[in-house]
FILUM-925731 format. One record per residue (C-alpha): chain; x, y, z; residue number from 1. Coordinates in steps of 0.2 Angstrom, whole numbers, plus 5000, padded with zeros to 4 digits. Layout:
! residues N
@mol->A, c1->X, c2->Y, c3->Z, seq->NUM .
...
! end
This chain:
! residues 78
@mol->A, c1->5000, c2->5000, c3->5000, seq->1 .
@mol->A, c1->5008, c2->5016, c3->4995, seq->2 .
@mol->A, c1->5009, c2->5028, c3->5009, seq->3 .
@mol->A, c1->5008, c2->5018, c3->5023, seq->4 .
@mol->A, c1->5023, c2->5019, c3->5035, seq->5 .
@mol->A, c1->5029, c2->5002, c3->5042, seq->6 .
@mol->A, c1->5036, c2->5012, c3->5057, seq->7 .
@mol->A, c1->5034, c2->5030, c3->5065, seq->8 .
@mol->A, c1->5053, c2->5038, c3->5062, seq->9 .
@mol->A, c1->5053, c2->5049, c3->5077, seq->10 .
@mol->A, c1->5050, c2->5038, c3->5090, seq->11 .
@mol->A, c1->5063, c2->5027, c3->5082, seq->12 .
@mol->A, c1->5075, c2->5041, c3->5083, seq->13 .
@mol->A, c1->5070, c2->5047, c3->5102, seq->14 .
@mol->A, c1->5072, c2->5028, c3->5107, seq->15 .
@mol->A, c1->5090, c2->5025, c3->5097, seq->16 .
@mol->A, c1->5096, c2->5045, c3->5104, seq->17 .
@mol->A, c1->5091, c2->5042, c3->5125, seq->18 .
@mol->A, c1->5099, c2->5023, c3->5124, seq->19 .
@mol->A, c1->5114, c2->5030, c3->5115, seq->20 .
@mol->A, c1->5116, c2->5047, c3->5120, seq->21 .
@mol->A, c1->5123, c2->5052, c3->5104, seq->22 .
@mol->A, c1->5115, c2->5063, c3->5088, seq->23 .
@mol->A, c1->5105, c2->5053, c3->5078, seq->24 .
@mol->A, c1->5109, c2->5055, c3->5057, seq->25 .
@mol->A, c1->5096, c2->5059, c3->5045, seq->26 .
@mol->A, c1->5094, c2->5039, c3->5039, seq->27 .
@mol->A, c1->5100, c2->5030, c3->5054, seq->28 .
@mol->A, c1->5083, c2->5027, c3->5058, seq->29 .
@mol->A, c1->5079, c2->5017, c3->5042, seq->30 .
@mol->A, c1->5095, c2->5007, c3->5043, seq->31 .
@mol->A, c1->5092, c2->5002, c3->5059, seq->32 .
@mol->A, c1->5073, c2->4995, c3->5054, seq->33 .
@mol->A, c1->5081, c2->4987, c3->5042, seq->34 .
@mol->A, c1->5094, c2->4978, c3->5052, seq->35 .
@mol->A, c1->5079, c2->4973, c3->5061, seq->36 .
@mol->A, c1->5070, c2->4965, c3->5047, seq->37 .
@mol->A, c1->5083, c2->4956, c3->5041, seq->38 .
@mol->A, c1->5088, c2->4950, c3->5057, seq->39 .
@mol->A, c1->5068, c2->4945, c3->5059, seq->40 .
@mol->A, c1->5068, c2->4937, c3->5042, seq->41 .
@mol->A, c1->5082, c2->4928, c3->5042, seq->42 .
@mol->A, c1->5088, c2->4922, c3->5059, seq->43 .
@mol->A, c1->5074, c2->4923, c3->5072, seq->44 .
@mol->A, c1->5060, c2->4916, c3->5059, seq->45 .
@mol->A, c1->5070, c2->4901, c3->5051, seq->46 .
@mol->A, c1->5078, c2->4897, c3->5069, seq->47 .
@mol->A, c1->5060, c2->4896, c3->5076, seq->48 .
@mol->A, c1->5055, c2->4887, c3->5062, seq->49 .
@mol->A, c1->5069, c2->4873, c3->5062, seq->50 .
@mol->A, c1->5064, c2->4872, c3->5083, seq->51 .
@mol->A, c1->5045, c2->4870, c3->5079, seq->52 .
@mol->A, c1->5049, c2->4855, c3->5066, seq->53 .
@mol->A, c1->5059, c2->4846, c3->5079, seq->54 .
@mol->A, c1->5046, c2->4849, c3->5092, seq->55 .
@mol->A, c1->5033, c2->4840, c3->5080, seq->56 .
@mol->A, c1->5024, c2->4854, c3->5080, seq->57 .
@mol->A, c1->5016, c2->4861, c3->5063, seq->58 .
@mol->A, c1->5021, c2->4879, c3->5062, seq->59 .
@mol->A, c1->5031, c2->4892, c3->5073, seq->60 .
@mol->A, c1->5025, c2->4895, c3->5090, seq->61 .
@mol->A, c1->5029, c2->4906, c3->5103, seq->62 .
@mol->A, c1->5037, c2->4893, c3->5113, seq->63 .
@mol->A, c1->5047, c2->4891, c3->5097, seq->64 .
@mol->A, c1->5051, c2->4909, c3->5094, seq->65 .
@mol->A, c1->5057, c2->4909, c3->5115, seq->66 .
@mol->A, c1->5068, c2->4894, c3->5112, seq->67 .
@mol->A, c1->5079, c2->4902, c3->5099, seq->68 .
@mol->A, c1->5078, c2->4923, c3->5104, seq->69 .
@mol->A, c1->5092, c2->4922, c3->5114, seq->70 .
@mol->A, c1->5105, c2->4910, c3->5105, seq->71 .
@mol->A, c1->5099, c2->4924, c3->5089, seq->72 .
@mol->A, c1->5102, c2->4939, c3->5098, seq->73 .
@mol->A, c1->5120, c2->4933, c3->5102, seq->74 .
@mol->A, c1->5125, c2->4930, c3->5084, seq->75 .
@mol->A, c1->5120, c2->4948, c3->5081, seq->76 .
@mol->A, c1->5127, c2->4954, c3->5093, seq->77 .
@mol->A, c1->5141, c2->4967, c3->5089, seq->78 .
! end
């Protein structure tokens, strides 16, 4: 849909300026949304995915998503 925003900018930038107490450049907030898709796409989803299958279960859970969040985040973690 054209138009519609996938996230509100400025509240991005508020967040990302009070955690890092430094200025916030002009397109920092888009890299940082997607930094966070891709690392929705292709980490957490395909991690929770493989977890569910071994479970037996049919599709990705919450229990699924639990399961691998923390071993994701340490890959991407810098």
């Amino acid at each position: 849909m054209p138009g519609q925003k996938l996230y509100p900018r400025a509240t991005v930038k508020k967040i990302v300026k009070a955690h890092s107490n430094c200025s916030v450049s002009k397109n920092a907030d888009v890299m940082i949304f997607l930094d966070y898709m891709l690392f929705m796409q292709n980490s957490l989803v395909k991690e929770a995915s493989i977890e569910a299958k071994k479970g037996g279960e049919k599709g990705i859970t919450a229990r699924s998503v639990k399961k691998v969040t923390a071993d994701s985040l340490a890959k991407f973690k810098g």
